[in-house]
N, C-alpha and C positions, 0 to 999 in steps of 0.2 A: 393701466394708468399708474402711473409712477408718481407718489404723494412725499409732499416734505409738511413736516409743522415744526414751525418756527416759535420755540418755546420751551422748555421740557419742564415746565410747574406742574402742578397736578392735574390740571385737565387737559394743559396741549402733551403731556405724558399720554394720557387716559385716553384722547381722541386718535393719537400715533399708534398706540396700542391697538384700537377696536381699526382701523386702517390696516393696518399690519397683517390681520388676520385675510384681507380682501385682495392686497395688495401691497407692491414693494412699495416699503417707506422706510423714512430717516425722517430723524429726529435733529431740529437744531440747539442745542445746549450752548448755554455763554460760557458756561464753566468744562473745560476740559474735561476734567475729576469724572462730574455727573457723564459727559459722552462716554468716557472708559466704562465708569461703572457700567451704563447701560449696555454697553457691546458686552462684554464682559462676563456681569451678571446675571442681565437681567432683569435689573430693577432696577427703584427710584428711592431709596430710602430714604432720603432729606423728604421729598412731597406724598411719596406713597409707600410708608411704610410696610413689609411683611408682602408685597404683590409682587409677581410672579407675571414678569412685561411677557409680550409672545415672541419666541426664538428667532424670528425674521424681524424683527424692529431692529434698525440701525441707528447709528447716532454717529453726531460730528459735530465740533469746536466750531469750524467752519464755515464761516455764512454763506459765501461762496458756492465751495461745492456741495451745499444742503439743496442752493434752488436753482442751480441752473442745468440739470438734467426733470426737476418735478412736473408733471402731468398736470399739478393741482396744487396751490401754494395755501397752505394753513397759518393762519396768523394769532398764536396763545399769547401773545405778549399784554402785558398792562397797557390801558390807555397812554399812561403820561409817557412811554416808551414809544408806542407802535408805530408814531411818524417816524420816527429816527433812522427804526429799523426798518421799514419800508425803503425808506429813501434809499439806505445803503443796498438792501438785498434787488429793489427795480432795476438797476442797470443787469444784474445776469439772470434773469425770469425770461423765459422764451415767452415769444407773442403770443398773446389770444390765451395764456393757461389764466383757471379763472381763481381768484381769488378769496380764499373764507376767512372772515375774522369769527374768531371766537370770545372778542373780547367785548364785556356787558360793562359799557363805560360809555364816555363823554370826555370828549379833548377841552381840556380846560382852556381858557380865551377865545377858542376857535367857537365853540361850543356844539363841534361837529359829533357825529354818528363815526365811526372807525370805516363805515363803506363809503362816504363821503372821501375819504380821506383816502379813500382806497381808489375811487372815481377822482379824484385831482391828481395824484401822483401816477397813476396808469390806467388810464381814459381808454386803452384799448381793451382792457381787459373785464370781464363779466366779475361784478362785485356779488360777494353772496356770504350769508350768515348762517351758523349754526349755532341753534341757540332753542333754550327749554330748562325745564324741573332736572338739572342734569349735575347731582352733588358728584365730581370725579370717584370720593372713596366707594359709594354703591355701583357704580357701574363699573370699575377694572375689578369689583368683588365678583361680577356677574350677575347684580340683582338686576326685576327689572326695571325698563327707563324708556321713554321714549324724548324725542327731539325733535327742531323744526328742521329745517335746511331751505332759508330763503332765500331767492335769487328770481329778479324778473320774469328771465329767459329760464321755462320750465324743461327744457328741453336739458339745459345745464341742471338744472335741480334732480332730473331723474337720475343722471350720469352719478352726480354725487350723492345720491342716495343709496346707489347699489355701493360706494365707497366707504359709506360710512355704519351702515347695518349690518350689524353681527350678535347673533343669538339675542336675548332676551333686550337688545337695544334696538328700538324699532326710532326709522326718521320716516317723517311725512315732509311733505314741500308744502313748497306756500311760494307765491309772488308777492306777498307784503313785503317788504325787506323793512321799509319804514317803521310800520309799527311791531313786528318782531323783534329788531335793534330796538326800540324804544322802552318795549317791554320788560326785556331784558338788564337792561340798564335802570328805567328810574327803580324797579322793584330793589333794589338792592339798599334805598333809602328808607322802605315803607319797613325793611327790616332789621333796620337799627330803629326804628322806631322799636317794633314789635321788641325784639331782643332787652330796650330799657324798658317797657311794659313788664318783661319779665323780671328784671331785677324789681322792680318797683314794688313787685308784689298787686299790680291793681287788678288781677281778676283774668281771667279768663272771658267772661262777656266784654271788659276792654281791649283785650289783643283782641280779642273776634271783632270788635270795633276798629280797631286799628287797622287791621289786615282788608275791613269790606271797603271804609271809607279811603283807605289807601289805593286799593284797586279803583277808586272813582277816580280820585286823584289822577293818575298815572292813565287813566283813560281821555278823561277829558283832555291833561297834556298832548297825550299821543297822537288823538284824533285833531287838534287844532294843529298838529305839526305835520299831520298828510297820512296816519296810520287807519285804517279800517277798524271801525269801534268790533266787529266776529272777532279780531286778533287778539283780543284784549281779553279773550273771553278762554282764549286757547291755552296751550301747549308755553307759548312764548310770552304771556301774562299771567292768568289767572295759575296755570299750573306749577311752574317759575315762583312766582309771587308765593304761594302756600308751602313748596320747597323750601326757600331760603327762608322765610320766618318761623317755620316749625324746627328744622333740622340743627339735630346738635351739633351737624356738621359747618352748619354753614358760617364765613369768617364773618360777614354783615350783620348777620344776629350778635354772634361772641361781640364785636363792638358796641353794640347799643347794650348787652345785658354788663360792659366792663365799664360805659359810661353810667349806667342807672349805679351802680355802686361805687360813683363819687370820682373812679380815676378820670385823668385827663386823657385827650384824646394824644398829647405826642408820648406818653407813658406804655398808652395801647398799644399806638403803630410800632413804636421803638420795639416790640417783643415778639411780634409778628414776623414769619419769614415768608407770609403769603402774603397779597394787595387783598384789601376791604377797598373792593371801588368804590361804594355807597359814600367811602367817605368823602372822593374828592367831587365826584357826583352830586351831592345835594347840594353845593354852591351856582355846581352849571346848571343844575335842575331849578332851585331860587330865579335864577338871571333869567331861564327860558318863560318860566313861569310870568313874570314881568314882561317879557317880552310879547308873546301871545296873550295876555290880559285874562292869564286863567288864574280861579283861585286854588291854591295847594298848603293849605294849615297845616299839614304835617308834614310836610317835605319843610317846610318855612322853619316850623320849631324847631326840624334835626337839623339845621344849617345855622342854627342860633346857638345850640349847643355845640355842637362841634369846634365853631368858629369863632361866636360870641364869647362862650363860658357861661353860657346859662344854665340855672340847674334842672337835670331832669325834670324833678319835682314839679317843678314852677312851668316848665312847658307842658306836660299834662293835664295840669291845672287852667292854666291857659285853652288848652280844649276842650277841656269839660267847659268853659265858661262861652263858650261860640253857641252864636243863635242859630237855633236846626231850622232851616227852612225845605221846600221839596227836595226828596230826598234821590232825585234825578237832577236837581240842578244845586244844593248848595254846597258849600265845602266842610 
């Protein structure tokens, strides 16, 4: 199986990498610079400092001829990107190869899922996600990790499972796609929460608050949007979710700990050379929210801040003041 990933940031680097090792692949880079570097090198030093990519990873400028010999099309791009780049790269994608997004986001207006998107623009093709507790710098170190690899048709899941497992990275399948993608995406909000919890200084029984009632959150979402409440409990929720708000790696947290200490959020972005999806995410996650008549307090307050200019301060204070009712049903 002949794999391309379309992206070369730190995790569609890191997923071309553990691929590489299985099978031939290429990498698609926008930037020329980075494809030399990586033929070349070897590396990624813009996104992966000091890593040592594996000798068989290719790279190309090229959108082109990145997908129209691949076996399997990998999709690492940013949400606000990945229609664009879809659209150009679908005309030379041979039939029936199936498609993985790797991206834990929400198409802003659309307020789609990246497989959605991926089912509208190539309806013949098997839409599938890879997705979990997966920080890129721990796993091209070789620590270990595991991941999901969702997609209806299990029979595509196994295929891409022997693609994507190398050494201490173990992938399980799953046919959720829905709540996998879902999982993946709204946690990324519950971790700018957690991240200004930690500027904030409010405790540790708080973030542990944050993080449990957040996971409610993102559950109830999930499951009114068609997700199985077991996924939320997995690999592609609950394990994801505790990732990205403990990890000092993670860019979601660094945003919520650079807003609890007073900067703005276009101060933040502007110094950034990776996406914090969480950020454009908690507005599409607000609107779904309203949509399906669930309640989401913390996903709400991060969307007040972010958007509003509310201060930290004042939105946590804000949820300490919410009435606790059972603690299966309130927000």
């Amino acid at each position: 199986m002949r794999v391309t990933v379309l992206g070369a940031g730190s995790w569609g680097t890191t997923v071309a990498n553990i691929a590489a090792a299985n099978a031939p692949t290429r990498v698609w880079a926008r930037n020329p610079e980075a494809a030399r570097e990586i033929n070349e090198q070897h590396s990624n030093e813009r996104y992966l400092p000091a890593a040592k990519l594996h000798d068989n990873l290719r790279a190309t400028a090229d959108l082109e001829e990145a997908v129209r010999e691949a076996d399997a099309l990998v999709i690492g791009i940013p949400s606000h990107g990945f229609r664009e780049i879809l659209e150009t790269a679908a005309p030379h994608v041979r039939p029936w190869v199936p498609i993985v997004s790797l991206t834990k986001g929400l198409e802003q207006g659309s307020m789609l899922r990246m497989s959605q998107i991926i089912e509208e623009l190539m309806p013949d093709h098997p839409a599938a996600v890879l997705t979990g507790p997966n920080l890129a710098r721990e796993i091209v170190d070789g620590k270990a990790a595991a991941s999901v690899i969702a997609v209806r048709d299990l029979k595509v899941a196994a295929a891409l499972q022997r693609v994507f497992t190398k050494g201490l990275f173990r992938v399980y399948t799953n046919h959720d796609v829905i709540g996998c993608e879902l999982g993946g995406a709204l946690k990324n909000v519950i971790a700018i929460a957690t991240g200004m919890a930690e500027a904030l200084m409010v405790g540790d029984n708080t973030r542990s608050l944050v993080i449990t009632r957040g996971l409610a959150e993102l559950t109830r979402l999930g499951v009114a949007m068609g997700g199985e409440p077991a996924t939320f409990a997995g690999l592609a929720g609950l394990g994801d979710l505790l990732a990205t708000c403990i990890s000092q790696h993670s860019r979601n947290r660094y945003v919520g700990e650079q807003l609890g200490r007073g900067r703005s959020i276009e101060e933040i972005t502007a110094e950034m050379h990776m996406v914090a999806e969480g950020v454009k995410t908690s507005s599409v996650v607000v609107e779904l929210a309203k949509q399906y008549d669930v309640e989401m307090p913390i996903a709400d307050q991060i969307q007040k801040v972010i958007y509003e200019g509310r201060d930290p301060g004042e939105a946590y204070t804000g949820l300490r003041r919410r009435p606790a009712g059972h603690e299966s049903e309130s927000g």
